[in-house]
C-alpha positions as a Markdown table, in Angstrom:
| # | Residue | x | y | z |
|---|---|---|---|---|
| 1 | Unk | 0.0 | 0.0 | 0.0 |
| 2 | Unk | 2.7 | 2.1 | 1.2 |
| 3 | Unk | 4.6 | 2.8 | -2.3 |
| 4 | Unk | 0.9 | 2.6 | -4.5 |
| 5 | Unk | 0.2 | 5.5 | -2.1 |
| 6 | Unk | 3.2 | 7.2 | -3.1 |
| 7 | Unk | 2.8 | 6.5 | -7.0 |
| 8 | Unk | -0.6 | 7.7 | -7.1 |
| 9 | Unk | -0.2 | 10.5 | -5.0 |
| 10 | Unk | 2.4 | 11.8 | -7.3 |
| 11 | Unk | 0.7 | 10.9 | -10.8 |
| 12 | Unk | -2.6 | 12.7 | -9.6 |
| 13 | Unk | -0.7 | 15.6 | -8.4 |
| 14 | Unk | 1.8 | 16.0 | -11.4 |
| 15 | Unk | -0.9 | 16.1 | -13.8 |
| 16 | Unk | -3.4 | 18.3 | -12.5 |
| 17 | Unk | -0.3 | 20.8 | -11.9 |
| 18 | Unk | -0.1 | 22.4 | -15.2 |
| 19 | Unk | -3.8 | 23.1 | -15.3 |
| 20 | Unk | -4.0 | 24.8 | -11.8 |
| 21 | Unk | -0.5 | 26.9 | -12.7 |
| 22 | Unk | -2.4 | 28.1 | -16.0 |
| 23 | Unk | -5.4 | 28.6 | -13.5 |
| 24 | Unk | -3.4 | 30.4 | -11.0 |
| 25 | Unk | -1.6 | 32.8 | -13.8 |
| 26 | Unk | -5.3 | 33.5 | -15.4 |
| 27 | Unk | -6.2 | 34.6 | -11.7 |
| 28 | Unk | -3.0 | 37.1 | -10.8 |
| 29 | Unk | -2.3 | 35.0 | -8.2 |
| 30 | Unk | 1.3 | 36.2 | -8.5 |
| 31 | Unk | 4.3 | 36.4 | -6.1 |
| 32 | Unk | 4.1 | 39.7 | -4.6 |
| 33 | Unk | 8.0 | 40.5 | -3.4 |
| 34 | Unk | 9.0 | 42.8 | -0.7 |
| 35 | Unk | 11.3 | 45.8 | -1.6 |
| 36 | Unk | 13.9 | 44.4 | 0.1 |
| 37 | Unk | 14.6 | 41.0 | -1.5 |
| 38 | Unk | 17.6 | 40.8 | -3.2 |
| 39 | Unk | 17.3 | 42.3 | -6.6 |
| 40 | Unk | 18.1 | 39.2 | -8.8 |
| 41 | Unk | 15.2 | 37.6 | -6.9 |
| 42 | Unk | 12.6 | 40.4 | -7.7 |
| 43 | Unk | 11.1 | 38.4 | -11.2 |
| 44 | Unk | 9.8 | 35.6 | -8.7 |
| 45 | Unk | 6.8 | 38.2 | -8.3 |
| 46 | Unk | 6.1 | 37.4 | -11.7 |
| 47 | Unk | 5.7 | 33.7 | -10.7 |
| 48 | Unk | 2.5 | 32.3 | -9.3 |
| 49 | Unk | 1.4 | 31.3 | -5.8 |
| 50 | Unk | -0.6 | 29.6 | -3.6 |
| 51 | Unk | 0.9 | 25.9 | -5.2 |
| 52 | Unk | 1.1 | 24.3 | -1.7 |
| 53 | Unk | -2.8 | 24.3 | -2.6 |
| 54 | Unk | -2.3 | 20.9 | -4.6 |
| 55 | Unk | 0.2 | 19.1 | -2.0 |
| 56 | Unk | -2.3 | 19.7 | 1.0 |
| 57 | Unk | -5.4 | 19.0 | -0.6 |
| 58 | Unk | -4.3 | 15.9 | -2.8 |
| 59 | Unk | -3.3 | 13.8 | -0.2 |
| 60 | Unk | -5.8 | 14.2 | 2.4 |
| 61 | Unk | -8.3 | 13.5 | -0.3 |
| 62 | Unk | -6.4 | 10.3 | -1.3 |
| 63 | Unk | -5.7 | 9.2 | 2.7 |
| 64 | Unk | -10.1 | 10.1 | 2.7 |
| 65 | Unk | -10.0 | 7.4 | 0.0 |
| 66 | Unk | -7.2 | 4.7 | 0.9 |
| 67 | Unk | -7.4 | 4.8 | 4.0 |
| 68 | Unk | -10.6 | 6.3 | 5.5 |
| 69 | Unk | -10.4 | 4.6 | 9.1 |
| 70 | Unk | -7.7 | 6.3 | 9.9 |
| 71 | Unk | -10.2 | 9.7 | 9.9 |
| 72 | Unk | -11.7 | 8.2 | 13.1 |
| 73 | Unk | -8.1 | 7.5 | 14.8 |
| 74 | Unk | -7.5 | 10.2 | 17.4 |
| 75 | Unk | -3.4 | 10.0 | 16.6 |
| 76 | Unk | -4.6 | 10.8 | 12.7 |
| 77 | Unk | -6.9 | 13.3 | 13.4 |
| 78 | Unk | -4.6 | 15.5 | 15.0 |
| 79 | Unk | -2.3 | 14.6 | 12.4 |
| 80 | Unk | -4.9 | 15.6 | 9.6 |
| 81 | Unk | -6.5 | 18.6 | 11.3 |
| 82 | Unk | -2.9 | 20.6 | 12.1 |
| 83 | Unk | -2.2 | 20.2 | 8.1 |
| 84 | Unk | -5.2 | 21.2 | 7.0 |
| 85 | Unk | -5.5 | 24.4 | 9.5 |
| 86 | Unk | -2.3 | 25.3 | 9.1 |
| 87 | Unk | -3.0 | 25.0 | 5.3 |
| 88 | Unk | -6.0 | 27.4 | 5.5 |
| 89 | Unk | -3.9 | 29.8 | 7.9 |
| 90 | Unk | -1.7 | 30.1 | 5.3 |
| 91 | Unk | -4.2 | 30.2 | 2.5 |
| 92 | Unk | -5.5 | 33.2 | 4.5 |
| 93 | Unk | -2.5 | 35.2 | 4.0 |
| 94 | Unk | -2.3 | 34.3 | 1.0 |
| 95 | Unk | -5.4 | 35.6 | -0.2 |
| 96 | Unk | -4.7 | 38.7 | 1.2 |
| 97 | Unk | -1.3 | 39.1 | 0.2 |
| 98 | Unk | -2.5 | 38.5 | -3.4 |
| 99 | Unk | -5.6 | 40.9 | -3.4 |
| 100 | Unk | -3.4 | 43.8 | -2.1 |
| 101 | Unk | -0.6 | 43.2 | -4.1 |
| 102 | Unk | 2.0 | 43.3 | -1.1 |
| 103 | Unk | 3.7 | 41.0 | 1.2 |
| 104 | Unk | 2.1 | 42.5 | 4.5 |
| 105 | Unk | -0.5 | 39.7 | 4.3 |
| 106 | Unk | -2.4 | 38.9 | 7.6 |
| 107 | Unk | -1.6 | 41.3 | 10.6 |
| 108 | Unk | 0.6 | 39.2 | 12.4 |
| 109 | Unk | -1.4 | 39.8 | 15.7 |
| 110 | Unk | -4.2 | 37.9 | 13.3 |
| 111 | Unk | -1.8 | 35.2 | 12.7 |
| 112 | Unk | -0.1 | 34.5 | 15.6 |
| 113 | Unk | -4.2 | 34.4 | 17.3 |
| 114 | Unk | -5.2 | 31.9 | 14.4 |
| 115 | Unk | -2.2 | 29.5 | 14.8 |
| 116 | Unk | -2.1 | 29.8 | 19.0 |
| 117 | Unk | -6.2 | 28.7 | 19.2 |
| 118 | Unk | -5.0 | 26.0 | 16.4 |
| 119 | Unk | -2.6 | 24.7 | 18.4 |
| 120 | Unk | -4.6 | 24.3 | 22.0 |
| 121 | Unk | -7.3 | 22.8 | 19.8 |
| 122 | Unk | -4.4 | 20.2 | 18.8 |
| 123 | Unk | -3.1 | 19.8 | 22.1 |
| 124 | Unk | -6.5 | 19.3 | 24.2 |
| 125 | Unk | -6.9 | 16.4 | 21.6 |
| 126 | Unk | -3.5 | 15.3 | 21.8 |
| 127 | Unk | -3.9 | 15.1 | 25.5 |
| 128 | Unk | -7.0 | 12.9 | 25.5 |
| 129 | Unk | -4.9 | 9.8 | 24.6 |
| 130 | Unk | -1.2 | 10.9 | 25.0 |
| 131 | Unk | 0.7 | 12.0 | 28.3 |
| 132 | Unk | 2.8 | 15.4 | 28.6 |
| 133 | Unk | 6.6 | 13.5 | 28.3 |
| 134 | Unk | 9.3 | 13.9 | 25.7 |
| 135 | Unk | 12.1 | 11.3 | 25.1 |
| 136 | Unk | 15.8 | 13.2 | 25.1 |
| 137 | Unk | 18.1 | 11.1 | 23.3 |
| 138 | Unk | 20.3 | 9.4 | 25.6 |
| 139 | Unk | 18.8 | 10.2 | 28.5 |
| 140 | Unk | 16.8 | 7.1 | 29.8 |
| 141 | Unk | 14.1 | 8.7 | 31.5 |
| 142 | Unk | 11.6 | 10.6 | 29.5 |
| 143 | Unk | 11.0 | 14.2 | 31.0 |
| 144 | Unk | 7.5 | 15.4 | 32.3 |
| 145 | Unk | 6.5 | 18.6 | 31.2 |
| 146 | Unk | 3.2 | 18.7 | 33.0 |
| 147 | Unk | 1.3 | 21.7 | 31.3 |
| 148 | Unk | 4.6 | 23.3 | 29.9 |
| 149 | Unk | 3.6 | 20.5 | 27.4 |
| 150 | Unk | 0.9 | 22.8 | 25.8 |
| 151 | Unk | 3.9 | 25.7 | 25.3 |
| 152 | Unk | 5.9 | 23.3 | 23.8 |
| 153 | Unk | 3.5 | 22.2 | 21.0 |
| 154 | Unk | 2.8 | 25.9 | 20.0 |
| 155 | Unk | 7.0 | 26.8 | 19.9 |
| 156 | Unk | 6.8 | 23.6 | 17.6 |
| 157 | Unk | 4.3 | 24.5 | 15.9 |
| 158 | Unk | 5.1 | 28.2 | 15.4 |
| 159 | Unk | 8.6 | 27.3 | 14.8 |
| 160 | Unk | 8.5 | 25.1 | 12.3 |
| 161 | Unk | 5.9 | 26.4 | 10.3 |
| 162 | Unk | 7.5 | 29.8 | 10.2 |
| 163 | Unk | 10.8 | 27.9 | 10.1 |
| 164 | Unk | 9.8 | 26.6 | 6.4 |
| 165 | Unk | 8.0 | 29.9 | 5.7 |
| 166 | Unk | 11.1 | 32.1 | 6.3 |
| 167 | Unk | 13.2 | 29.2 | 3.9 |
| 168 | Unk | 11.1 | 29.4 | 1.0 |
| 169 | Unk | 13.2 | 31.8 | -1.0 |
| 170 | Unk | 14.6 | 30.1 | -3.7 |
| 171 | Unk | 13.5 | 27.5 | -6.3 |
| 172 | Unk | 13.2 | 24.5 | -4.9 |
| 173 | Unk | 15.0 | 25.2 | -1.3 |
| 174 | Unk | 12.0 | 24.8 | 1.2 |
| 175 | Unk | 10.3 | 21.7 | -0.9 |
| 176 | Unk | 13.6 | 19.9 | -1.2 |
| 177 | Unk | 14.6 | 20.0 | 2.2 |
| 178 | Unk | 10.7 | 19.4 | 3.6 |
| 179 | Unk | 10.9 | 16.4 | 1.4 |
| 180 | Unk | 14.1 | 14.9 | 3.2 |
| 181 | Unk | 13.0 | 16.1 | 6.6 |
| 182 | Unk | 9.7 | 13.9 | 5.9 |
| 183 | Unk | 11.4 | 11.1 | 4.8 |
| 184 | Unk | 13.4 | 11.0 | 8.0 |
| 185 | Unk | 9.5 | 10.7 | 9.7 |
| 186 | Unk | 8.4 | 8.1 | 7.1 |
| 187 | Unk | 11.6 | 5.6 | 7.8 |
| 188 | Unk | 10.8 | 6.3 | 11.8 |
| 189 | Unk | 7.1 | 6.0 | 11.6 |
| 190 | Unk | 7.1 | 2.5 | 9.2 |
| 191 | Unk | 9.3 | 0.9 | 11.7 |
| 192 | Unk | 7.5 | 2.1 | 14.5 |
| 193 | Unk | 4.4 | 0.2 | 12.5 |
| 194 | Unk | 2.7 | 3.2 | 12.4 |
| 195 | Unk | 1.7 | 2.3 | 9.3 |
| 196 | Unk | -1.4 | 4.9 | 8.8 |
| 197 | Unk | 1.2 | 7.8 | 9.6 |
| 198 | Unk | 3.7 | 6.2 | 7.5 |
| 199 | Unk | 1.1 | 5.7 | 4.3 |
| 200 | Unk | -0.1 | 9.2 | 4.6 |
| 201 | Unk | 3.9 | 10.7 | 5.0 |
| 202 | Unk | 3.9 | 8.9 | 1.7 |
| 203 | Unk | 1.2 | 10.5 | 0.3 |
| 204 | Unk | 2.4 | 13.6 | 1.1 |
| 205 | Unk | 5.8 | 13.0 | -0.1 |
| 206 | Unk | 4.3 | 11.7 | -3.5 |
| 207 | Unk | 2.6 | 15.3 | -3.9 |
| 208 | Unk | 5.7 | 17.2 | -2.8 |
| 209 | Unk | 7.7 | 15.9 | -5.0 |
| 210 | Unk | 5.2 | 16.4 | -8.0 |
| 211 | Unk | 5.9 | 20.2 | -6.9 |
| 212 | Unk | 9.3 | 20.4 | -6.8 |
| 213 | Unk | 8.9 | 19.5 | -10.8 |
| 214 | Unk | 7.5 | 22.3 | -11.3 |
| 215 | Unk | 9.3 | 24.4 | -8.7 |
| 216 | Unk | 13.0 | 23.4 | -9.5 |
| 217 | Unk | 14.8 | 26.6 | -10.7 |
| 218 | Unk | 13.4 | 28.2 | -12.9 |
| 219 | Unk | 10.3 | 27.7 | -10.8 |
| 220 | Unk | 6.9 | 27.8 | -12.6 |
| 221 | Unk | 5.0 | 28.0 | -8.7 |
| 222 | Unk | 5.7 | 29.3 | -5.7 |
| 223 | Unk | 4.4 | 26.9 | -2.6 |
| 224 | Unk | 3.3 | 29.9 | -0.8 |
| 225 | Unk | 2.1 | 30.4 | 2.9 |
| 226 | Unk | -0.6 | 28.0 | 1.7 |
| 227 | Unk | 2.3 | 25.1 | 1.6 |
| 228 | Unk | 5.1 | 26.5 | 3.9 |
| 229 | Unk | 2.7 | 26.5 | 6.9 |
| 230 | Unk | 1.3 | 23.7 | 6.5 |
| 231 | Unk | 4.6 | 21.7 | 5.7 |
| 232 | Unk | 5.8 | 22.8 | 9.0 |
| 233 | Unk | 3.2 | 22.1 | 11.1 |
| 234 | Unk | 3.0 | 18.7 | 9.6 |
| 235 | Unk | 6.7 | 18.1 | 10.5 |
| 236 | Unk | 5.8 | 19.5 | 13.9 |
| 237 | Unk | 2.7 | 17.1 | 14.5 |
| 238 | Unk | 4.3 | 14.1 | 13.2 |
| 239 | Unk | 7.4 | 14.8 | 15.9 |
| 240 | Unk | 4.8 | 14.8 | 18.4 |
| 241 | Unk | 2.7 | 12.4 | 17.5 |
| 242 | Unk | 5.5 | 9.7 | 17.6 |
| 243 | Unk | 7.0 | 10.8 | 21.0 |
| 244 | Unk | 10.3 | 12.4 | 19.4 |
| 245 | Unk | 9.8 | 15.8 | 19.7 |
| 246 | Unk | 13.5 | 16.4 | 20.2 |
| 247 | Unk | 14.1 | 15.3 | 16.2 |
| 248 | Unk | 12.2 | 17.9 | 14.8 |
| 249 | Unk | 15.4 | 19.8 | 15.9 |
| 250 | Unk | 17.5 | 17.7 | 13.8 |
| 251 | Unk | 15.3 | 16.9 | 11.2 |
| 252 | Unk | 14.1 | 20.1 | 10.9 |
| 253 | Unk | 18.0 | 21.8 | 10.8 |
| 254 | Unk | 17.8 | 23.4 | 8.0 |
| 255 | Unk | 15.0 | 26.0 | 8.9 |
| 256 | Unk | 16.6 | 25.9 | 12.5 |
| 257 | Unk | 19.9 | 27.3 | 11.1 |
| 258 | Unk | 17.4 | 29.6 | 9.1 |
| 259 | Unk | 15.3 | 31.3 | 11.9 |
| 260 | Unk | 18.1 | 31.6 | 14.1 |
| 261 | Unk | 20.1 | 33.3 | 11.6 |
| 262 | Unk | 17.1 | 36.0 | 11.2 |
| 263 | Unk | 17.2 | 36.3 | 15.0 |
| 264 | Unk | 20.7 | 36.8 | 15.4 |
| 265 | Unk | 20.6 | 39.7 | 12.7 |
| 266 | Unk | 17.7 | 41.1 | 13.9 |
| 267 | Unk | 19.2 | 41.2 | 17.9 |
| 268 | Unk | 22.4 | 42.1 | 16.3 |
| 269 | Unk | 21.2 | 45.3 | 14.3 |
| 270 | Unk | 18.7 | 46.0 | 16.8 |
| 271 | Unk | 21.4 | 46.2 | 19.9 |
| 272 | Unk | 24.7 | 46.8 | 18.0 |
| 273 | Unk | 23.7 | 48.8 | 15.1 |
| 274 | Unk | 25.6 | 45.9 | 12.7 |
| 275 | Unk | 25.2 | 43.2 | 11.2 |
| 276 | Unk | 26.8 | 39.9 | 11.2 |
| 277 | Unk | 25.5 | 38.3 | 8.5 |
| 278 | Unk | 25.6 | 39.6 | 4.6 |
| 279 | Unk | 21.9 | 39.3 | 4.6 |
| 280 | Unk | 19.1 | 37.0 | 5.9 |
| 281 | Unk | 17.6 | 34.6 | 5.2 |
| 282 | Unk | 21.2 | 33.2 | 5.3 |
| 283 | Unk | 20.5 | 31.5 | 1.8 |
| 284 | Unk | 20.7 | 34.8 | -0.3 |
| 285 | Unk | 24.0 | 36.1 | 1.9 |
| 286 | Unk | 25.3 | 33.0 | -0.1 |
| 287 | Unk | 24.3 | 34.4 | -3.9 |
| 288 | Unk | 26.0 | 37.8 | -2.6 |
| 289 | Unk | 29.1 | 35.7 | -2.1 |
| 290 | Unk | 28.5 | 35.1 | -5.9 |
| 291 | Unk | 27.0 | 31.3 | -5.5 |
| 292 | Unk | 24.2 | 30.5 | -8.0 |
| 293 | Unk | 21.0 | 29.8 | -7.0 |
| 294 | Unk | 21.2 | 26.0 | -7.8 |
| 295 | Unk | 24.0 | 25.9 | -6.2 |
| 296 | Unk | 23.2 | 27.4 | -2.9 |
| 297 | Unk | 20.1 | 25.0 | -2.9 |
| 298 | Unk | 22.1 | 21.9 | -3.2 |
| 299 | Unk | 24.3 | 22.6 | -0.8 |
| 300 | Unk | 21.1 | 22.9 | 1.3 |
| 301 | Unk | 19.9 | 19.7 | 0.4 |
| 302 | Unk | 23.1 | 18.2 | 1.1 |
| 303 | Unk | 23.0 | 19.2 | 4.9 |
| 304 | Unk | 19.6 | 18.7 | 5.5 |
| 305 | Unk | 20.2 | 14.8 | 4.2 |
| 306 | Unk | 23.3 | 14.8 | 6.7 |
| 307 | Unk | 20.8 | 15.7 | 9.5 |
| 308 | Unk | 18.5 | 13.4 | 8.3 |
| 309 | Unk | 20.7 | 10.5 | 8.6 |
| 310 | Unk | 21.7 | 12.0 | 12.0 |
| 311 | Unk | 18.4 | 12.4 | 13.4 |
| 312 | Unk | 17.7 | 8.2 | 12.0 |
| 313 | Unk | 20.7 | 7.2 | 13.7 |
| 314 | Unk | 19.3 | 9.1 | 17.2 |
| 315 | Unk | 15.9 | 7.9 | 16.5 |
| 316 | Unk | 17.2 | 4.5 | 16.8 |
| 317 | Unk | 18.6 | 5.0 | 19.8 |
C-alpha cells in the first residue's frame, strides 16, 4: 500500500499541476515580493502562488480514499487537522497578500491568534490519549512537562511552520529540504508500524515531490504560505505524535539554522547597530558571495540529508 500510495499520490498531483498553474496565472495569483529582497530575486513576483494548494489537498483527499479509518483515529486526526489548519492559515494570507498586491498579508497579531487557538485545539486532543513527556536522546528517562507541554506544541508548531515559511526563497530550497526532513518521519514511523502515519507521509511526499517538478529553478509556482505552513506544522505534529519531539530539531535543521540566523541579525542590528550576517535569510547572503541559486540550494539539500541521517541514527537510539 505504502509505495501505491506514493505513485498515485504523485501521478494525480503532477498532472493536474499544469492546469492549476495556468489557473493560477489566469487569476493574478502572482508572487508579490518585498522591496527588500535581493534584486536578482525580484522576477519571482512574476511567478504564481498559492501551489502548496495541490500538496495539501491531494493527499488528504487520497488518505479520505485509501485509508478512510484512519479519519476516526484520534493520533490521525490531530495529524490531519494541524495540516489542514495550518494550510487554511496560510491560504488566508495568502489571499490577502495577493488581493493587495503586497507582502504585508495577515496582521501578524491575526496570525499568531489563528495558529495559537490551532494549536490548543491540537493539544487538548492530543492530550486525551497521550501524556505530557518527551524522550531526550540518551537520557533514559523521559521528562515530564506537566502543562509546559501545551507551550511546547505551540514553539513547535510556530517554529517550524515559520521555520519553512522564512526558507522558502529560492526554487526548490524549502520543498527539497521538507521532502528529506519527511522522509526521515516516514523511515521512523514504518518501523514504529505506524503504518497509517507512515502511508499518509507517503502521500504527502508523493505530492511534494510532483511540486518540486515544477518548482526546481526556474520555478513555474511558488508553494506559498498556503504550503510553507502547513509543511511545517506537519513536521511538527508528526514529531509529536510519535514521541520524538527532540528530532524535529535535527530533522528540521535546516529552517533551525534559518530562523536563528534572522534572529541573530535582527538582535544584532537592533542592539549593536551591525550586522553579522551579509543578509538574511542566510541562503541569499550566499548568492551575494557570488553562489548560483542552484548551487546554494544543493548545498542545502546536502545538509539537511546529513541531518536526516543524524536524526535516523538518534531515533534508533
Amino acid at each position: 500500500m505504502n509505495l501505491i500510495s506514493l505513485f498515485i499520490s504523485f501521478v494525480v498531483t503532477v498532472l493536474i499541476y499544469p492546469k492549476f498553474i495556468k489557473q493560477m496565472d489566469r487569476l493574478n495569483t502572482h508572487q508579490s515580493v518585498s522591496e527588500y529582497s535581493l534584486e536578482q530575486f525580484k522576477s519571482k513576483k512574476k511567478t504564481p502562488t498559492m501551489g502548496g494548494i495541490l500538496f495539501v489537498l491531494v493527499p488528504l483527499i487520497l488518505a479520505l480514499i485509501l485509508q478512510p479509518k484512519s479519519f476516526m483515529d484520534l493520533k490521525m486526526g490531530v495529524v490531519y487537522l494541524t495540516y489542514l489548519g495550518y494550510g487554511l492559515i496560510g491560504f488566508w494570507d495568502d489571499y490577502k497578500i495577493v488581493v493587495e498586491k503586497n507582502n504585508a498579508g495577515l496582521k501578524p497579531s491575526h496570525k499568531f491568534l489563528a495558529q495559537l487557538i490551532l494549536a490548543i485545539i491540537v493539544y487538548l486532543i492530543y492530550q486525551s490519549f497521550a501524556n505530557s513527556e518527551i524522550v531526550i536522546p540518551f537520557i533514559v528517562n523521559p521528562l515530564n512537562l506537566g502543562w509546559l507541554y501545551g507551550l511546547l506544541v505551540f514553539v513547535m508548531f510556530t517554529g517550524a511552520s515559520n521555520g519553512v515559511n522564512i526558507t522558502d526563497g529560492m526554487d526548490g530550497l524549502a520543498g527539497g529540504t521538507v521532502l528529506i526532513a519527511l522522509f526521515g518521519f516516514f523511515a521512523l514511523t514504518y518501523s514504529m508500524n505506524l503504518y497509517w502515519l507512515s502511508n499518509f507521509i507517503l502521500m504527502v511526499l508523493g505530492s511534494l515531490a510532483a511540486y518540486l517538478v515544477y518548482n526546481i529553478h526556474p520555478a513555474k509556482i511558488i508553494m506559498g504560505d498556503t504550503g510553507s505552513l502547513a509543511l511545517g506544522a506537519l513536521l511538527a505534529v508528526i514529531a509529536m505524535v510519535i514521541k520524538q519531539e527532540f528530532l524535529l530539531i535535527i530533522f528540521g535543521a535546516v529552517f533551525v539554522i534559518e530562523t536563528l540566523c534572522v534572529m541573530i541579525q535582527i538582535g544584532s542590528v537592533k542592539l549593536f547597530k551591525r550586522r553579522v550576517f551579509k543578509y538574511t535569510p542566510i541562503h541569499y547572503a550566499f548568492t551575494l558571495s557570488g553562489w548560483k541559486e542552484t548551487r546554494v540550494v544543493t548545498l542545502f539539500w546536502i545538509v539537511g540529508i546529513l541531518f536526516a541521517l543524524l536524526g535516523l541514527l538518534l531515533g534508533a537510539q
